[in-house]
N, C-alpha and C positions, 0 to 999 in steps of 0.2 A: 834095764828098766826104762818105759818110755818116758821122757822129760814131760814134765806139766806146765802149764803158763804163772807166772811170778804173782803175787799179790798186786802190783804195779800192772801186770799187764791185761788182769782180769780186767783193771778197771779199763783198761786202754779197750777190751772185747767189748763194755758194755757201750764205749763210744764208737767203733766201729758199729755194730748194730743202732745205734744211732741214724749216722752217713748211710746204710741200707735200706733203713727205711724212706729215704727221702724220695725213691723209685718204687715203691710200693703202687701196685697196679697199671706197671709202664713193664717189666720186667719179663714176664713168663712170655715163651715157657724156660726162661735162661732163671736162675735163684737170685733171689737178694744178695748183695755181699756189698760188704762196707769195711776197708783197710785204712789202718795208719801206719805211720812208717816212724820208729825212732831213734834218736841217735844218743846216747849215754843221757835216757831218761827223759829228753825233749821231744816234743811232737817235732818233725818236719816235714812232715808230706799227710795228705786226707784225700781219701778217695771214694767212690761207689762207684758201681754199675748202675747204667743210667736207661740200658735195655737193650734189645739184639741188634749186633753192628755196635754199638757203639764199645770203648775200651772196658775192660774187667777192671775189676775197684782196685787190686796191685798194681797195674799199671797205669792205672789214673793216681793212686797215691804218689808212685813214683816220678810222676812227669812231674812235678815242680821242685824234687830234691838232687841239688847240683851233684852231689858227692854221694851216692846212694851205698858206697862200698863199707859193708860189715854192718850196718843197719840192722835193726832190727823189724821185720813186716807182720804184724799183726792181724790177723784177717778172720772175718766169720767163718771161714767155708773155706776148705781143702783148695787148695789153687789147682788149676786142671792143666791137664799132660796133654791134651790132642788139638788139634790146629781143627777151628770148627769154623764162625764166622770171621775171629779174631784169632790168632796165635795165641800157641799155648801161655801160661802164666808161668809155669816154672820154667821155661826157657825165659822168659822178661827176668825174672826175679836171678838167675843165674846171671846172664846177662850183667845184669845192676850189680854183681859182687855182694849181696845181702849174706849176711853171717847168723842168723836165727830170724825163722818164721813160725809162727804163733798160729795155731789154727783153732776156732770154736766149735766146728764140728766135721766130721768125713763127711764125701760127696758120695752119693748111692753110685753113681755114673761111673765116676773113677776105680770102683772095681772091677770093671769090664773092659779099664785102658791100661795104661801104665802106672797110674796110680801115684798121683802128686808126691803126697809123702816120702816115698820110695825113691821118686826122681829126684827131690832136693836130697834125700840124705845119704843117697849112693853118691852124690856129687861133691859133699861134708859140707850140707847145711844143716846146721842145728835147727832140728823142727821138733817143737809144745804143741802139744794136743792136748786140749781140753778136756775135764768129765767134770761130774757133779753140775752143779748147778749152771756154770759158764756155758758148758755143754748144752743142758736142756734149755738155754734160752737161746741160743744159738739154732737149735734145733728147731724149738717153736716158730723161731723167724722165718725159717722154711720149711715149715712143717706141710703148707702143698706141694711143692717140689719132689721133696723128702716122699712124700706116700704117691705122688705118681711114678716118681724113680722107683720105687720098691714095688709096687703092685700093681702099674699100669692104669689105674684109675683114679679121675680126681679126686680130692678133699674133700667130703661133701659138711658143708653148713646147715643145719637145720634152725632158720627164721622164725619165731613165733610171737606174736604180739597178739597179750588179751587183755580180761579184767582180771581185777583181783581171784573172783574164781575161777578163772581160766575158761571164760566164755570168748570167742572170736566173731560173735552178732549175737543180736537180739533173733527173738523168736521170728520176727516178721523179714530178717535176712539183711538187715540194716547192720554194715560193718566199717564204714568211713566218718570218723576217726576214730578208733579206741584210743590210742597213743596219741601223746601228740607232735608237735612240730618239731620240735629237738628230738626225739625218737624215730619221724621220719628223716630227720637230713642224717641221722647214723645208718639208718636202711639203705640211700643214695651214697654213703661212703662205703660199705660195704659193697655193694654191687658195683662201682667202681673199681674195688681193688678185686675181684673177682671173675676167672675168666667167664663163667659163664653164670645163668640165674635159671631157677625152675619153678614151674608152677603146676598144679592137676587144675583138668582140666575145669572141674568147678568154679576156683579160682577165675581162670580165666574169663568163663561163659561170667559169676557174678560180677565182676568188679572191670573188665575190661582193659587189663593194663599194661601198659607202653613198657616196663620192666625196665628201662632206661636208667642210666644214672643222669642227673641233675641238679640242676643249681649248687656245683662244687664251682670253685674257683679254680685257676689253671687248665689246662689241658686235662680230658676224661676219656681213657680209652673202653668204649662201650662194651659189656660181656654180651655174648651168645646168647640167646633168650631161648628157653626150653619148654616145650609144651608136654605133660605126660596127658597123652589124648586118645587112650583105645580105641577109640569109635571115629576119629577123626572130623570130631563136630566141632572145632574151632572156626568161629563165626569169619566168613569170609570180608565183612566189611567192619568189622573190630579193628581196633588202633595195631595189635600183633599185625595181620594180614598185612595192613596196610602201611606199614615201613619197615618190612621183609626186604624191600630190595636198600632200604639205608643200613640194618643191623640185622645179623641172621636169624633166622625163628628156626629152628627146628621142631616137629613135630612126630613122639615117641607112637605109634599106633600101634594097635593088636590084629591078630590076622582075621578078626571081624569086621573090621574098618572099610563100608562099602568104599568098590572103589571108584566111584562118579567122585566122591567128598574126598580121596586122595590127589585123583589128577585137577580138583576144581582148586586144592592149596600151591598144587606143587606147580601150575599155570598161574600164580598167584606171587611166585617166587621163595614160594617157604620147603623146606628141603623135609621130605618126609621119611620115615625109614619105620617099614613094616617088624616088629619082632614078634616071635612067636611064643610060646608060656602064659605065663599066670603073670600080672600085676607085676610080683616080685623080680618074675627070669628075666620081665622087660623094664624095669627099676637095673638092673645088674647089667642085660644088656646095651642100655644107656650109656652107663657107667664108662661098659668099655670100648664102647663108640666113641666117647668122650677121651678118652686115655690117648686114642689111634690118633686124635686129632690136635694131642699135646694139649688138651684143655686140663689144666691142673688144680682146678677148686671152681666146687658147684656150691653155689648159696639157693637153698632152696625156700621158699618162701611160702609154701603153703599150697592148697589146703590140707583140711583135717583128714581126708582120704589119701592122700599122695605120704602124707608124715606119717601113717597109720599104716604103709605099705612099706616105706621104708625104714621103720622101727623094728619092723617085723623080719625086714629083711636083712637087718643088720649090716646097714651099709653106711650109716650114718658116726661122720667122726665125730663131729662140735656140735653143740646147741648154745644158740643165742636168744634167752625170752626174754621179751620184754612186756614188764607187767604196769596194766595202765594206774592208778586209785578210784575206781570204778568198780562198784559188782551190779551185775546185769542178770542175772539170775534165773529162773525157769527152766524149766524140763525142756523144752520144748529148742532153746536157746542152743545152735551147735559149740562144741568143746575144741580144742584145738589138733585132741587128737581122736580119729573116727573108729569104729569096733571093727576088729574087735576087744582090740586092749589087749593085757597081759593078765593071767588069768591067778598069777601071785606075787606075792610080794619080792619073793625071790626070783621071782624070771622077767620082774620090771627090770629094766636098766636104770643104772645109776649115774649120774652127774660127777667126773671128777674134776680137780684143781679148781672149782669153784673161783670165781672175777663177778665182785658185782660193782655195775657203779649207777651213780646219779646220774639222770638225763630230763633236767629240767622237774616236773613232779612225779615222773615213769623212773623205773627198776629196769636196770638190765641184768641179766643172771648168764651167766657165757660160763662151759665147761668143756672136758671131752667125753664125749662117752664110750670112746675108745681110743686105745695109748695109741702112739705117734709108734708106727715100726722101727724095730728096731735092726740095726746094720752092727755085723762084729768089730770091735775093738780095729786098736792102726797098729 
């Protein structure tokens, strides 16, 4: 029977996930992971992974513990078997003489090496793996990792900020601000911890926008900016175009996409890539253009046409709305999400594990609308 983590050391998981978070949006495409290290019940060593090149969270917990022999290492995420930028972890942790390792969840990746678990316990290291709830927060922490290891394409985020009726402008196309200022700096954290951000092309042509992250504090490593643009009418003297060559713009077209307006972006320095299909095939083939290039979580931001293509296409993991206290009303007024909609109640998709919180006088409403894959038992 596989050993489980102690009630002690659950709590010791929720502090490691902790320490992981503290590299949130430094990290990919390597996982969060956050370790302590214990010695009959004391913390003495704290670590995380700080991002590529630099040391993995067990061996950063363990550089400050003199005597690391029969310890106990506690860690989000399977410690990995193969010598990548950094040496393996379970050769560190054998190394150190550690006597039980504590894991929160399997690595998708490690089933295709030698497979952590296996290398500490063939070696007689007591190793706890997680389920239940320890588990799925564990999980959640790296749940874009987690879904490009298992399916090759990133996380996608679906963005939505209206009014109360779920208007995203007025009739006359007036859409800056519905939300407000404590609701945009969550937008700017979000796309911060995020490899990359998307928008249709609508979006773009109205509101003209830089997709940047901003006014955070610290260091901000910028996501990949994504145009879904069939036609390839992304305005050539727009803020996008024009710091292509500081942050990448990519631009998703269709194969009706004159090609004068392909080479006028791609002399322009924005990387274009022709797909062929319907709306949906080049939604998916995105996807997996994105996957090839290790980008692990797309935050997509709108519009009602691009949300309305990928609902449909069922590509969509998260939703994040954000509802302003505002109704704006009118037929005329666009909705957040474009037609053709879902024709019952039963083939609407549904919102699961439900998070809402306050943000200043705005709702945020965060769920998934599809489970986190799953990976066999250790």
């Amino acid at each position: 029977m596989s050993l489980r983590p102690t009630p002690a050391e659950s709590e010791l998981l929720a502090r490691a996930r902790q320490l992981a978070g503290r590299a949130e949006g430094h990290v990919s495409p390597n996982p969060l992971v956050g370790a302590v290290v214990v010695r009959d019940g004391e913390v003495v060593g704290e670590g995380w992974h700080a991002g590529p090149g630099h040391s993995h969270a067990e061996i950063s917990a363990l550089a400050g513990v003199t005597d690391p022999r029969g310890t106990t290492v506690v860690c989000t995420l399977e410690p990995c078997s193969h010598h990548g930028r950094t040496p393996p972890c379970t050769a560190a942790l054998l190394e150190a003489g550690v006597g039980r390792v504590v894991i929160g969840t399997l690595d998708p990746l490690e089933r295709g090496r030698a497979q952590g678990v296996q290398v500490l316990r063939r070696a007689g290291v007591e190793v706890a793996v997680a389920e239940g709830e320890d588990e799925r927060a564990c999980r959640e922490l790296n749940s874009a990792f987690i879904t490009w290891a298992l399916t090759g394409r990133p996380e996608v985020t679906l963005k939505l900020a209206t009014s109360l009726d779920g208007k995203i402008a007025t009739a006359s196309g007036e859409s800056q601000w519905i939300t407000g200022p404590g609701s945009r700096r969550r937008v700017h954290r979000m796309r911060a911890a995020s490899d990359a951000v998307g928008v249709g092309i609508g979006t773009a042509l109205a509101d003209d926008p830089r997709l940047t992250a901003r006014d955070l504090e610290g260091e901000v490593r910028q996501p990949a900016r994504t145009v879904f643009d069939s036609r390839a009418r992304l305005p050539l003297d727009g803020r996008l175009v024009a710091t292509a060559d500081q942050t990448p713009v990519l631009v998703i077209a269709g194969t009706e996409a004159p090609s004068a307006r392909i080479e006028a972006l791609v002399a322009r320095g924005v990387d274009v890539r022709v797909l062929p299909g319907t709306a949906a095939d080049r939604v998916r083939g995105a996807l997996d253009l994105m996957g090839e290039r290790e980008l692990q979580s797309l935050l997509v931001e709108g519009g009602a046409g691009l949300a309305a293509v990928m609902l449909q296409a069922e590509v969509i993991d998260r939703v994040t709305w954000m509802l302003a206290p505002m109704v704006i009303g009118g037929t005329g007024a666009p909705g957040a999400v474009a037609d053709p909609g879902f024709a019952t109640l039963e083939s609407a998709p549904r919102v699961d594990g439900i998070a809402v919180e306050r943000i200043d006088d705005d709702v945020a409403i965060s769920g998934r609308l599809r489970p986190l894959a799953t990976l066999g038992g250790d």
